[in-house]
N, C-alpha and C positions, 0 to 999 in steps of 0.2 A: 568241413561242409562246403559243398561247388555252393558260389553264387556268383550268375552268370553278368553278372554285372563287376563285378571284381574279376572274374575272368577276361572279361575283356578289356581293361585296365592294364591287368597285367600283362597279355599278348602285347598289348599295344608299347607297352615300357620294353619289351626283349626284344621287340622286334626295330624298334627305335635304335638300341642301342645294336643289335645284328645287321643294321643296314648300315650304322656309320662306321663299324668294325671291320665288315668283311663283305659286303657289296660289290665296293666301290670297282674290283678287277674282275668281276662277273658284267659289271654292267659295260664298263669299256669295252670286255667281248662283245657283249652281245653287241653295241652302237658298230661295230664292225665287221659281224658276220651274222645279220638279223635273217639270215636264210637256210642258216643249220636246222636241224629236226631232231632234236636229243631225245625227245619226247617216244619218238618210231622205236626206239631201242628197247623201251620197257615192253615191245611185243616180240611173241616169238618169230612173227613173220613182219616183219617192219616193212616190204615192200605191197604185201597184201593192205596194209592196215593202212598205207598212205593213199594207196589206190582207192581203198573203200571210202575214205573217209575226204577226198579230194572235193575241191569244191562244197562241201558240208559245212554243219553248224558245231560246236564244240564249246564246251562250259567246263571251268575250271571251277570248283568249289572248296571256301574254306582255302584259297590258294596261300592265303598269305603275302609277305612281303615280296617272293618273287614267284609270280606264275608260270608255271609249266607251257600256258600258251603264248610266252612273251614272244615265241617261235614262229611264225606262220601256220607251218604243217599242213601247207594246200588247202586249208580251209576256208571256206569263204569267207563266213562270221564267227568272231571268235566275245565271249560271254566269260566274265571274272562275276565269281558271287562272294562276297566276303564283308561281312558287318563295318571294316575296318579298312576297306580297300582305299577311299577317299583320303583315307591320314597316312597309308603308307604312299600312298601320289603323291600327296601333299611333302611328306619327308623327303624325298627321293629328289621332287625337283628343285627343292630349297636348297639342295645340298651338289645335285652333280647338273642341275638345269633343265633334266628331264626323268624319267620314268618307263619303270619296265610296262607301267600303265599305259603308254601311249598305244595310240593305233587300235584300243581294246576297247567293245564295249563296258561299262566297270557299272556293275550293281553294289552299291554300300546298304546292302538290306543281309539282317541275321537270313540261312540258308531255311529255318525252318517258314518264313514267310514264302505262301505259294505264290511263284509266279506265272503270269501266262505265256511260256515259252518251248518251242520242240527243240529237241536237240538228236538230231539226226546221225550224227559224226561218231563224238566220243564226250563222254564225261568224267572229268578227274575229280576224282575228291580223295585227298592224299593228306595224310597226318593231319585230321580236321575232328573226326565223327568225339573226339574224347574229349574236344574243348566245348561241344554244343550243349546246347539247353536242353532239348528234345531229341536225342541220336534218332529217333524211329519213323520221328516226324521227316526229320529230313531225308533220310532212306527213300521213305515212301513217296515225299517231291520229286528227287530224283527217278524213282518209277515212272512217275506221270507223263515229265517229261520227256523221254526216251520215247523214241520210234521205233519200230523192227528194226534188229540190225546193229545198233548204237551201241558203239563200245563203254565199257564202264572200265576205269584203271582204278582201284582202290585200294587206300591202307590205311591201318590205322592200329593205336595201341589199344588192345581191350584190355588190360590189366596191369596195373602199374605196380612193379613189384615191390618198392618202398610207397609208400605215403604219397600221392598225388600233390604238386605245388596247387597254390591256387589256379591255375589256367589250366588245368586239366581234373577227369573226372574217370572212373572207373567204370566199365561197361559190364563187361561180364567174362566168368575165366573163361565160359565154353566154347569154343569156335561153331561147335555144331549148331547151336543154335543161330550163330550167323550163318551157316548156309543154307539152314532153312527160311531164314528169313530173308533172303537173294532171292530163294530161287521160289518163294511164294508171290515177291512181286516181279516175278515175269525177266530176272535174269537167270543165262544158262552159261555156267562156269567154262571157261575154256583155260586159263592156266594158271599158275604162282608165279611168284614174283619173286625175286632174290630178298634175305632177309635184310631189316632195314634197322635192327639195330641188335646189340647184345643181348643174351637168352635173360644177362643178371638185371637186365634194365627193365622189361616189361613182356609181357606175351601181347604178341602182335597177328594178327590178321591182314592178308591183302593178295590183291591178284587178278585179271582180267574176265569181264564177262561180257556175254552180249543180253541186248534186249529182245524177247521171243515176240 
């Protein structure tokens, strides 16, 4: 049985031990080339999507211990939403002196608490929706937030094919009903995204939209 209290226990214990494990030669890149855009790659047109998104707002949700916007990416303000963002700072700089957190604004609030915030750019929310409390609640945040235009990069496992650990939680087998649920709040699909794990491990969901 998910309790999301013990979920987040348990994030917090893997990710502890996945930052002292295997961090460490991610973060030394990045302290020496904070100017790459990895991020641009997961679109099909990565020069369209830097151009649109330039000077914009961007929110990473559910990021985890390393976010996707520790990058720049031309934007002007860059937004981490993560229950747990504050303890993985906290790890990070105990141990290498600084953090992928720096230079970020960092919300430590669960993602299903609404905030008052637009995001005009782009919103990641990448291997998160299966650990949450409310998956619908925070969907529909994410709706709010968004402007005409605002890219969405999304993934995530909806079914896990053995027995869920405690830090995760089972959504539903059918995809279909996630794309009506995109595109009821006001996103319009524009592509897939390379698979992000083996077919024996879970059925997964994910892929790029905009805000109509």
């Amino acid at each position: 049985m998910y309790n999301y209290n013990l979920a987040q226990r348990y994030e917090l214990d893997w990710q502890e031990e996945f930052i002292k494990a295997h961090l460490k030669p991610e973060f030394e890149r990045w302290m020496k080339s904070k100017t790459d855009n990895p991020l641009a790659s997961w679109f099909t047109d990565p020069k369209e999507f830097l151009k649109y998104t330039k000077g914009k707002t961007g929110l990473d949700v559910g990021c985890g211990s390393i976010p996707m916007l520790r990058y720049p990416c031309g934007l002007s303000d860059r937004f981490v939403l993560d229950p747990l963002a504050y303890d993985y700072k906290r790890i990070q700089t105990s141990i290498w002196g600084g953090s992928f957190f720096d230079n970020l604004f960092v919300i430590s609030r669960p993602a299903e608490e609404f905030l008052t915030i637009k995001v005009d750019g782009v919103i990641i929310f990448r291997n998160a929706l299966d650990h949450a409390d409310d998956p619908l609640k925070i969907l529909y945040n994410l709706s709010q937030y968004a402007q005409t235009g605002c890219y969405l990069l999304f993934w995530t496992d909806l079914w896990h094919n053995d027995e869920p650990d405690p830090g995760h939680k089972n959504i539903t087998r059918c995809t279909e009903i996630m794309d009506i649920i995109l595109a009821a709040l006001g996103w319009e699909f524009q592509h897939t995204i390379p698979a992000q794990r083996d077919t024996n491990v879970s059925l997964e969901y994910g892929g790029v939209w905009r805000k109509l």
